[in-house]
N, C-alpha and C positions, 0 to 999 in steps of 0.2 A: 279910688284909683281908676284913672282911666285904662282903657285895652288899646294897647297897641298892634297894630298890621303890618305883620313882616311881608315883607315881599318875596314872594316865590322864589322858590331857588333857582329858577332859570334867569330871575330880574335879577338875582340878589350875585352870582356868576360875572353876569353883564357889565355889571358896576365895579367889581373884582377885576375883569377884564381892562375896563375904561380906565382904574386906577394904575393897571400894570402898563399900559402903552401914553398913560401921564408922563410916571415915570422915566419912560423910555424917550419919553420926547426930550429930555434934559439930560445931557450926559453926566453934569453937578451932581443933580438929581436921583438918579440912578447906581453913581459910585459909593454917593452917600447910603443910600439903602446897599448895598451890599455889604459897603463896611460896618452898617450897624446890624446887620442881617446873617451877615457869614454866608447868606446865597451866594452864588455865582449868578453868570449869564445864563449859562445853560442849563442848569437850575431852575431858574426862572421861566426859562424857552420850555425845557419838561413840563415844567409844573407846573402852569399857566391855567391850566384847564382842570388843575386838581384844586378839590378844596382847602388842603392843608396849604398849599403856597398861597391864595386866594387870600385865606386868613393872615397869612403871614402877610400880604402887602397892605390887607385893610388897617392891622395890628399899625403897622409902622405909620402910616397914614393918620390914626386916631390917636397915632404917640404925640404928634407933632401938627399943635392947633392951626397955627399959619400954614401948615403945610395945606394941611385935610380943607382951609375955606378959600386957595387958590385951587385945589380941584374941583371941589363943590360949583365953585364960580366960572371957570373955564369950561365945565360941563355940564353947566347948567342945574346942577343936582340940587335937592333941599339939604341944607347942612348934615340933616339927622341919616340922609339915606347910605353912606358908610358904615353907619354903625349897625343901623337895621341889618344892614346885607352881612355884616360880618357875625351876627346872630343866627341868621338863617345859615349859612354856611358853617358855621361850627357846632349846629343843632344843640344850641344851648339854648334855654328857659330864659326868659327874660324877665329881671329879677322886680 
């Protein structure tokens, strides 16, 4: 088995970050994470910067394969770097 490299938690934030103002770019996009989320806006505007919401928007993102490789693609990202970051941000072991 090979070893995987999470990305530091400032990279892995960033990408959290990048994912929440995805989101935001799409009003569809955005209704729909709240209605499957139970967040609000201002939920989100708090939380943004905390890891537990961070998680919650990589979560939603990883629910939803189409969703997760028009952001990958739009931002340029490696498919896998989502998941890594939501690893590193909810300080779990990667199994």
């Amino acid at each position: 088995m090979h070893h995987v490299k999470l990305p530091s938690m400032a990279h892995a934030a960033a990408v959290a970050l990048r994912a929440v103002g995805f989101l935001a770019r799409d009003e569809d996009r955005l209704e729909r994470f709240f209605s499957m989320t139970g967040m609000d806006l201002a939920a989100l505007r708090d939380g943004a910067g905390e890891a537990p919401v961070q998680v919650a928007v990589l979560d939603y993102l990883l629910a939803d394969e189409s969703l997760l490789l028009i952001f990958t693609s739009e931002e340029g990202l490696p498919p896998d770097e989502p998941r890594l970051a939501r690893i590193r941000l909810s300080g779990e072991d990667i199994a």
